[in-house]
VOFI-408064 format. One record per atom (N, C-alpha, C): atom name; y, z, x; residue number from 1; residue in one letter; chain. Coordinates in steps of 0.05 Angstrom, whole numbers, padded with zeros to 5 digits. Example, Ala and Ser with C-alpha at 12.3 -4.5 7.8 and 13.67 -1.06 7.14 Angstrom:
{atom N | c2 -00114 | c3 00156 | c1 00264 | n 1 | res a | chain A}
{atom CA | c2 -00090 | c3 00156 | c1 00246 | n 1 | res a | chain A}
{atom C | c2 -00066 | c3 00156 | c1 00264 | n 1 | res a | chain A}
{atom N | c2 -00045 | c3 00142 | c1 00257 | n 2 | res s | chain A}
{atom CA | c2 -00021 | c3 00143 | c1 00273 | n 2 | res s | chain A}
{atom C | c2 00001 | c3 00157 | c1 00258 | n 2 | res s | chain A}
END
This chain:
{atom N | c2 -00024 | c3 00000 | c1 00017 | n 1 | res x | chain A}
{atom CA | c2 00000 | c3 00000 | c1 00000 | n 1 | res x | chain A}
{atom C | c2 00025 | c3 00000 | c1 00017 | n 1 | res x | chain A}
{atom N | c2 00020 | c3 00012 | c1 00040 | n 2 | res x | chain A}
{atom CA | c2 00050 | c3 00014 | c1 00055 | n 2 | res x | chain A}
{atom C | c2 00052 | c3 -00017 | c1 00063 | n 2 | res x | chain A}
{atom N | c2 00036 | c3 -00032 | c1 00069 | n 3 | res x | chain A}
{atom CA | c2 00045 | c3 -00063 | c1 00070 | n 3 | res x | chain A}
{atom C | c2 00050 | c3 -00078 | c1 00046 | n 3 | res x | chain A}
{atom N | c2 00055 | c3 -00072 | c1 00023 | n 4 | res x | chain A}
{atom CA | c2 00049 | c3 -00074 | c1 -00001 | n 4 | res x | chain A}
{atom C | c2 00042 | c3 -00092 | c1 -00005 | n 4 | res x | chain A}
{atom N | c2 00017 | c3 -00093 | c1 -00003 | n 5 | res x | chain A}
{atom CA | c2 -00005 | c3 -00102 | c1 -00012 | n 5 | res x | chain A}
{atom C | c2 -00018 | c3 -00087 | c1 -00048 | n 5 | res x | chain A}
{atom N | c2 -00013 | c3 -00090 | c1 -00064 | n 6 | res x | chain A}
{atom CA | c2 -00011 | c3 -00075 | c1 -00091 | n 6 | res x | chain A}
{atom C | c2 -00038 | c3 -00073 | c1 -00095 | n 6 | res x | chain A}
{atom N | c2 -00056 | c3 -00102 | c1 -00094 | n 7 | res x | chain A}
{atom CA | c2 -00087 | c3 -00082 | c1 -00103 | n 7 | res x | chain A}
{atom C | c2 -00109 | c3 -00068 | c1 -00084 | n 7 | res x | chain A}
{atom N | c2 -00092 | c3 -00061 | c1 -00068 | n 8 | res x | chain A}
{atom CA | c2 -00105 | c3 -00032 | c1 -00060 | n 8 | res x | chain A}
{atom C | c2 -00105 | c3 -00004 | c1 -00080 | n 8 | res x | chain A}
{atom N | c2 -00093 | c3 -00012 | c1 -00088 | n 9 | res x | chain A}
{atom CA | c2 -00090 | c3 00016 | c1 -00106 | n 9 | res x | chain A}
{atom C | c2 -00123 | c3 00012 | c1 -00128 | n 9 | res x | chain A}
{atom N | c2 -00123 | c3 -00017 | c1 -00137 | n 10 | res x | chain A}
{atom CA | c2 -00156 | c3 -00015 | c1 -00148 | n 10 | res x | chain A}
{atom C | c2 -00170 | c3 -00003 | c1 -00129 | n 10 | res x | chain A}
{atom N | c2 -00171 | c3 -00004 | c1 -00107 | n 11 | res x | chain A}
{atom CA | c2 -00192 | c3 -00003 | c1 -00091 | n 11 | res x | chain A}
{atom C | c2 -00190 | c3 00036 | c1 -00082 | n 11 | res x | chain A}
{atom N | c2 -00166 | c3 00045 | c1 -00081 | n 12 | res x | chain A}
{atom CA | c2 -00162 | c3 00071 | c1 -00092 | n 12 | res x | chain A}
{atom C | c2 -00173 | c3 00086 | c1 -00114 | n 12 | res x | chain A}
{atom N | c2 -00160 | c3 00073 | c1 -00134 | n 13 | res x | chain A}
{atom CA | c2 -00176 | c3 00085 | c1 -00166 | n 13 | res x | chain A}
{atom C | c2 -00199 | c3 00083 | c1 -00165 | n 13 | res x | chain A}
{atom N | c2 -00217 | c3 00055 | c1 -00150 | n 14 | res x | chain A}
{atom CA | c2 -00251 | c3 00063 | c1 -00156 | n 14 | res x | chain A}
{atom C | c2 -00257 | c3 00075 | c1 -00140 | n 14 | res x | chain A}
{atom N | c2 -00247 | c3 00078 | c1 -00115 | n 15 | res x | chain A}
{atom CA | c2 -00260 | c3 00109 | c1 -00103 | n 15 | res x | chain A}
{atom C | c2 -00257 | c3 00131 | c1 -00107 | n 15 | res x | chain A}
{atom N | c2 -00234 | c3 00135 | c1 -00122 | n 16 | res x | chain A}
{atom CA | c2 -00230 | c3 00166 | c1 -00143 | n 16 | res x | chain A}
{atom C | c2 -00247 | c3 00167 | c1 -00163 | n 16 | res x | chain A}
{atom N | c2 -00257 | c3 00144 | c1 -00183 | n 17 | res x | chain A}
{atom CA | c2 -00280 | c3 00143 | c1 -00207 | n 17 | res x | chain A}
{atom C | c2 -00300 | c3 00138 | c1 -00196 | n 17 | res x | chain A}
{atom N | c2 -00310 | c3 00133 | c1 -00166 | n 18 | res x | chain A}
{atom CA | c2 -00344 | c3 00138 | c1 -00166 | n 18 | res x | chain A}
{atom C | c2 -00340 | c3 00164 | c1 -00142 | n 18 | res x | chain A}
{atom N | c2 -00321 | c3 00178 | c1 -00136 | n 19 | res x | chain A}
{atom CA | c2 -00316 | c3 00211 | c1 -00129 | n 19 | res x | chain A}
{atom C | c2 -00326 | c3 00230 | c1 -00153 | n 19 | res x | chain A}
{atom N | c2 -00314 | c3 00220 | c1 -00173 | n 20 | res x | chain A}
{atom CA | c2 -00311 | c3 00235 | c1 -00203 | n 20 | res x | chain A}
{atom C | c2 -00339 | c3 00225 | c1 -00222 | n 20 | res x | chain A}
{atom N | c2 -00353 | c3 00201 | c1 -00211 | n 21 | res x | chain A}
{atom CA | c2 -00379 | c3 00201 | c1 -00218 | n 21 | res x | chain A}
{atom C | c2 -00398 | c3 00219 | c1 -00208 | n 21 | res x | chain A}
{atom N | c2 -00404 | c3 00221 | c1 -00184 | n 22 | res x | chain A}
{atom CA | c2 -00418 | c3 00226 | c1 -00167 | n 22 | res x | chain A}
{atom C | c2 -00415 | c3 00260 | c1 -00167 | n 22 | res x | chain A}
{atom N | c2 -00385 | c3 00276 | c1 -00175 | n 23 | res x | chain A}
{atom CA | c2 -00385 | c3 00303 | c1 -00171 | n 23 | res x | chain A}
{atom C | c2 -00401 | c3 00313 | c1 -00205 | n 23 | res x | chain A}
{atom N | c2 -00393 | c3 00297 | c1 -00225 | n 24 | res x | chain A}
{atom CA | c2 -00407 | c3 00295 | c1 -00244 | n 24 | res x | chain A}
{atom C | c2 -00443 | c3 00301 | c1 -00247 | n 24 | res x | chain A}
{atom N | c2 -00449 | c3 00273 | c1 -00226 | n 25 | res x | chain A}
{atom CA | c2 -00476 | c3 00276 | c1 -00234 | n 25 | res x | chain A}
{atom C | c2 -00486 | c3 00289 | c1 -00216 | n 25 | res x | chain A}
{atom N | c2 -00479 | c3 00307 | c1 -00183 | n 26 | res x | chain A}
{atom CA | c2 -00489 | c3 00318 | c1 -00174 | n 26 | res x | chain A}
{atom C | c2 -00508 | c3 00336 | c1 -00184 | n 26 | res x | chain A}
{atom N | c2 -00503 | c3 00359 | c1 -00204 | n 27 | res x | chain A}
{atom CA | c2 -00525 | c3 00373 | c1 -00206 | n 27 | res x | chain A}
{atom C | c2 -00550 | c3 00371 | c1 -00219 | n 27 | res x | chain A}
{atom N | c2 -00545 | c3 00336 | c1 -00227 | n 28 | res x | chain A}
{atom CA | c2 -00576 | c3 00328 | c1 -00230 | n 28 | res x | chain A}
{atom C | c2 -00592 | c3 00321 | c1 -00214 | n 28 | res x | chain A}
{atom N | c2 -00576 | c3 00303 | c1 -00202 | n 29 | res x | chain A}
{atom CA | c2 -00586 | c3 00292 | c1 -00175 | n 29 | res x | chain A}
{atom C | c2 -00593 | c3 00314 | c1 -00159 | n 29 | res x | chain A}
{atom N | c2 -00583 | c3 00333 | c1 -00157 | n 30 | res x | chain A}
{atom CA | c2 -00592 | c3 00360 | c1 -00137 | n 30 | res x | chain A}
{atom C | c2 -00616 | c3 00365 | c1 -00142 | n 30 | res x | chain A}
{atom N | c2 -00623 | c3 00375 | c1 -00163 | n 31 | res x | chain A}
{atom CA | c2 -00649 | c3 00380 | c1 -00178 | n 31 | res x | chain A}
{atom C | c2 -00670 | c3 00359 | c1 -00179 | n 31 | res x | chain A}
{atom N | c2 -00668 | c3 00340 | c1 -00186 | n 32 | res x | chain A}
{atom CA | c2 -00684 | c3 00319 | c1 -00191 | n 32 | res x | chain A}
{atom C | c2 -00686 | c3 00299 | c1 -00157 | n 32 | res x | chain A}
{atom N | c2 -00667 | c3 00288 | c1 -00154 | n 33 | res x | chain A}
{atom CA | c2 -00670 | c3 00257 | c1 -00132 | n 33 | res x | chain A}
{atom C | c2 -00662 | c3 00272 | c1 -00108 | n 33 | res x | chain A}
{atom N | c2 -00649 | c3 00295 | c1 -00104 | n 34 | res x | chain A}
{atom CA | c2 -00639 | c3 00297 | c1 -00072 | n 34 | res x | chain A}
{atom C | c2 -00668 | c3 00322 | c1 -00056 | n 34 | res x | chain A}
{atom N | c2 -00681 | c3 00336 | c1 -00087 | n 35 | res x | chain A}
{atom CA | c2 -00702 | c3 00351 | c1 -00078 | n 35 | res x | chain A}
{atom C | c2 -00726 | c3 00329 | c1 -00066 | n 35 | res x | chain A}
{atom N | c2 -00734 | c3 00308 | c1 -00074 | n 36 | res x | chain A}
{atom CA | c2 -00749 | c3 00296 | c1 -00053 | n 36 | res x | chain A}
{atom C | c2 -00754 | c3 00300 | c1 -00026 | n 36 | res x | chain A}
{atom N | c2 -00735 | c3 00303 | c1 -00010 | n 37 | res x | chain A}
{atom CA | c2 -00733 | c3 00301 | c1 00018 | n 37 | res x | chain A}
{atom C | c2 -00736 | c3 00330 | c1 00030 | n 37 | res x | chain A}
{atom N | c2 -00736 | c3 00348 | c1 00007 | n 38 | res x | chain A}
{atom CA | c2 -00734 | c3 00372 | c1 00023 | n 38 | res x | chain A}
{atom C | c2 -00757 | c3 00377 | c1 00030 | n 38 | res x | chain A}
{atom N | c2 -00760 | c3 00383 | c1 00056 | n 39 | res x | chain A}
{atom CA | c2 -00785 | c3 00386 | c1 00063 | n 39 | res x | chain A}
{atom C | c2 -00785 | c3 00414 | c1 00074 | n 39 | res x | chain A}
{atom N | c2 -00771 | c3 00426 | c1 00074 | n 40 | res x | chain A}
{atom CA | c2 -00767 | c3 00453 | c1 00095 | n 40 | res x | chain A}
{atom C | c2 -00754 | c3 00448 | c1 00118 | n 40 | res x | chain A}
{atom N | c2 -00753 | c3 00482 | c1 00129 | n 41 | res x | chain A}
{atom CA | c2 -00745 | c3 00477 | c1 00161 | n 41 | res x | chain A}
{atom C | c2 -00769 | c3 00457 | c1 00179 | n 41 | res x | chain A}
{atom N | c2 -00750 | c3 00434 | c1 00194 | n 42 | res x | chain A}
{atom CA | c2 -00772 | c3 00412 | c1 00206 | n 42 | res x | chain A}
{atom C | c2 -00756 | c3 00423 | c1 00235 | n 42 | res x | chain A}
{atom N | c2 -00781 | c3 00436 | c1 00255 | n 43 | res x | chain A}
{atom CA | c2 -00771 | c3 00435 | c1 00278 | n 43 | res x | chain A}
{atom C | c2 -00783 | c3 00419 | c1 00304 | n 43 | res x | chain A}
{atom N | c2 -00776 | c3 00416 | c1 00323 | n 44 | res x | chain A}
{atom CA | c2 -00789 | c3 00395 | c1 00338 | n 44 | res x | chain A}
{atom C | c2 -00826 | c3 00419 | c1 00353 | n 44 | res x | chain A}
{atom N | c2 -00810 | c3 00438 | c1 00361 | n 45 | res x | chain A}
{atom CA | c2 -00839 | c3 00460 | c1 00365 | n 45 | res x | chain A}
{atom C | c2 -00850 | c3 00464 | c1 00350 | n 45 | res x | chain A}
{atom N | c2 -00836 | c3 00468 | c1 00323 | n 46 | res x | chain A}
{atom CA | c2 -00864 | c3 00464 | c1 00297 | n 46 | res x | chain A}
{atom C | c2 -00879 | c3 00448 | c1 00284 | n 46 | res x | chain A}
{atom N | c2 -00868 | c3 00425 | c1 00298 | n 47 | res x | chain A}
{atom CA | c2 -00881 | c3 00399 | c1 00293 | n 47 | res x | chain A}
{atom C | c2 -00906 | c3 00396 | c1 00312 | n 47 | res x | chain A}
{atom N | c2 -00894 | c3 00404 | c1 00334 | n 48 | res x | chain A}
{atom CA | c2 -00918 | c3 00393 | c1 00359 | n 48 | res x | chain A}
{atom C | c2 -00937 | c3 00418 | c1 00370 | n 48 | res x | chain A}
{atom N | c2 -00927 | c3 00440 | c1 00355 | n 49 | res x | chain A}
{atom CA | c2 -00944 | c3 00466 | c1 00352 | n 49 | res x | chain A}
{atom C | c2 -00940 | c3 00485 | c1 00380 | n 49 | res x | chain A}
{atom N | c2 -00919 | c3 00474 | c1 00399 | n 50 | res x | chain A}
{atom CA | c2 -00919 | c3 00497 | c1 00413 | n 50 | res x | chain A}
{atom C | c2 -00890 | c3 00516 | c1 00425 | n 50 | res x | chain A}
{atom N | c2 -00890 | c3 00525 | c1 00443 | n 51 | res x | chain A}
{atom CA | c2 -00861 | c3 00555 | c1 00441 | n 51 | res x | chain A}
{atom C | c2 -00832 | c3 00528 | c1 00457 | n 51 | res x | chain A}
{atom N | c2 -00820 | c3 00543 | c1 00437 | n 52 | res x | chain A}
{atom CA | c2 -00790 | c3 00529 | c1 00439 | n 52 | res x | chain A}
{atom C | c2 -00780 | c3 00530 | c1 00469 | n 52 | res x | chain A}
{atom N | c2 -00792 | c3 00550 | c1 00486 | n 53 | res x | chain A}
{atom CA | c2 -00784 | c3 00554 | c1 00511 | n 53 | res x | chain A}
{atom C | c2 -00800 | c3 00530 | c1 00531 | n 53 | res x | chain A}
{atom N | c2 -00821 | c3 00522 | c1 00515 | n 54 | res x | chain A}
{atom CA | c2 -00833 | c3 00494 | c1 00535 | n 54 | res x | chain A}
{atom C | c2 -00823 | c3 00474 | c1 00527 | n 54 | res x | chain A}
{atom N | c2 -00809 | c3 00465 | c1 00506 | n 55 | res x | chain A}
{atom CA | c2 -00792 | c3 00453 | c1 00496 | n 55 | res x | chain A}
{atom C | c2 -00777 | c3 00435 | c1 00513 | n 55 | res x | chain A}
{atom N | c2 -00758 | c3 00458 | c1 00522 | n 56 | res x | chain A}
{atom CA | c2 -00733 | c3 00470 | c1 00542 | n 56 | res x | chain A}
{atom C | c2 -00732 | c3 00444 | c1 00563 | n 56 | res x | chain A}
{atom N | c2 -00748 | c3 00454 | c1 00580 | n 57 | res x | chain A}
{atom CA | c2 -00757 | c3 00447 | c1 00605 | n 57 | res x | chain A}
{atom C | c2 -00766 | c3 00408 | c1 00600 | n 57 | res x | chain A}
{atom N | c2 -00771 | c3 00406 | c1 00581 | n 58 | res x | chain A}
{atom CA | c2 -00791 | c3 00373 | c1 00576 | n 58 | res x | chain A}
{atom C | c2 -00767 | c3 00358 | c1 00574 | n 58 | res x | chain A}
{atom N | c2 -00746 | c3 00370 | c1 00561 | n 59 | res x | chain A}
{atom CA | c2 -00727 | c3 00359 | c1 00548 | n 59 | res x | chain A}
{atom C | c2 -00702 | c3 00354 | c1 00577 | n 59 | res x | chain A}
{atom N | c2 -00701 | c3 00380 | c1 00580 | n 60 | res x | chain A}
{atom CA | c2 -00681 | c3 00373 | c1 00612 | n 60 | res x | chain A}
{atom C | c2 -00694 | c3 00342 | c1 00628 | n 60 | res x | chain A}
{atom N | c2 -00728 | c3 00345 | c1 00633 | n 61 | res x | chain A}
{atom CA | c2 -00732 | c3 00321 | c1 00643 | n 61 | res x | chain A}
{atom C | c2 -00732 | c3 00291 | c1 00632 | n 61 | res x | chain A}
{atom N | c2 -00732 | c3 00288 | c1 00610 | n 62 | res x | chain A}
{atom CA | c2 -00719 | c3 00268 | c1 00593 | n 62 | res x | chain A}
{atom C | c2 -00697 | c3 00257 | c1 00601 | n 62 | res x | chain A}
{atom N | c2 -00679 | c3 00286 | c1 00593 | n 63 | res x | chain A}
{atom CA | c2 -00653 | c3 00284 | c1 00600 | n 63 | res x | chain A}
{atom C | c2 -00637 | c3 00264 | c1 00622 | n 63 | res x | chain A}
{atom N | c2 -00647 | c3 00284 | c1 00641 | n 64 | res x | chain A}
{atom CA | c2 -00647 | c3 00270 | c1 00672 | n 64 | res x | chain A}
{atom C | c2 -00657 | c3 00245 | c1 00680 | n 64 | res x | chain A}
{atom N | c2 -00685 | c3 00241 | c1 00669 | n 65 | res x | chain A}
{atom CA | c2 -00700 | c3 00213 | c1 00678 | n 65 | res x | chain A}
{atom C | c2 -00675 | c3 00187 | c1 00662 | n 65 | res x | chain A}
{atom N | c2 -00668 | c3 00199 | c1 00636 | n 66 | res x | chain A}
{atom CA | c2 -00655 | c3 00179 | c1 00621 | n 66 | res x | chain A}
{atom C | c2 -00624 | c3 00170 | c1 00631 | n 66 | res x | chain A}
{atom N | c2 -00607 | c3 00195 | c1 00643 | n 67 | res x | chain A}
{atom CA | c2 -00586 | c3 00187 | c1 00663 | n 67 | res x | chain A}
{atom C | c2 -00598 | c3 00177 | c1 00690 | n 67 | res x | chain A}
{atom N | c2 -00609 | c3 00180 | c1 00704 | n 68 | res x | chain A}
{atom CA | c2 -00616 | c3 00162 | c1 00729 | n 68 | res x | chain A}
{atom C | c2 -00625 | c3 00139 | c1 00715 | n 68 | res x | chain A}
{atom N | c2 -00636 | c3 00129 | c1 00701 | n 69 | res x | chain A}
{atom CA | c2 -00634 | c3 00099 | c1 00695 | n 69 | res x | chain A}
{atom C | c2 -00613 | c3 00088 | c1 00680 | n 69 | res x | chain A}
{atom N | c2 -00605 | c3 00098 | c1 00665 | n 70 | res x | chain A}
{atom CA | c2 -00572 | c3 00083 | c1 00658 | n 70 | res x | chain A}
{atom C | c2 -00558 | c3 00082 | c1 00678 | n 70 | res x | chain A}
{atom N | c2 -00558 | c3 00105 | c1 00695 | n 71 | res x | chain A}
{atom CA | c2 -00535 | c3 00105 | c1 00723 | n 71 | res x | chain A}
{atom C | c2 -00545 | c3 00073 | c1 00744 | n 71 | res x | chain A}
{atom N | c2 -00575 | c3 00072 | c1 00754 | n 72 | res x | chain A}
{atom CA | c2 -00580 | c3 00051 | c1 00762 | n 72 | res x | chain A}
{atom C | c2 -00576 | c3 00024 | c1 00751 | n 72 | res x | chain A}
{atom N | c2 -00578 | c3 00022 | c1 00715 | n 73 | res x | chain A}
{atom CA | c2 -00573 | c3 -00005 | c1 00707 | n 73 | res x | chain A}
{atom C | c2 -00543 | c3 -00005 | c1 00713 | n 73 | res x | chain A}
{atom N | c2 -00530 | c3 00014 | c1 00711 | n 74 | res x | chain A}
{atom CA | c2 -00496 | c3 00013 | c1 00708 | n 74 | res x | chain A}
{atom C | c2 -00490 | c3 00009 | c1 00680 | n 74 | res x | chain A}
{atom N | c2 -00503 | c3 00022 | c1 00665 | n 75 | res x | chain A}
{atom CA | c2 -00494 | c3 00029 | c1 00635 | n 75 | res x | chain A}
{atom C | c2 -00473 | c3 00044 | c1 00627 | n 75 | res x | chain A}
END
């Protein structure tokens, strides 16, 4: 609008009426379509079954192995 350009303002109003849809139908969708996915707490140790402190250590070497090769491609 500051370039006045006028139908921006449509493009305003429908993002205020699917804001005002969507706060609307949230608490169905909460209950019904967004509970799908809940699966619980998903952690990477409780996935792979062992202590978050061996974790630690796997992940630093990742880490590291993954910057020495970007550093060598020059990424």
């Amino acid at each position: 609008m500051a370039e006045g350009r006028w139908h921006v303002i449509f493009a305003i109003l429908g993002m205020l009426a699917g804001a005002a849809l969507y706060a609307e139908a949230y608490p169905h969708l909460e209950k019904n379509f967004l509970a799908l996915g809940n699966l619980g707490k998903i952690t990477l140790p409780g996935v792979l079954g062992i202590s978050a402190w061996a974790i630690i250590p796997m992940l630093w070497v990742v880490f590291i192995l993954c910057f020495v090769f970007f550093e060598k491609r020059g990424l």
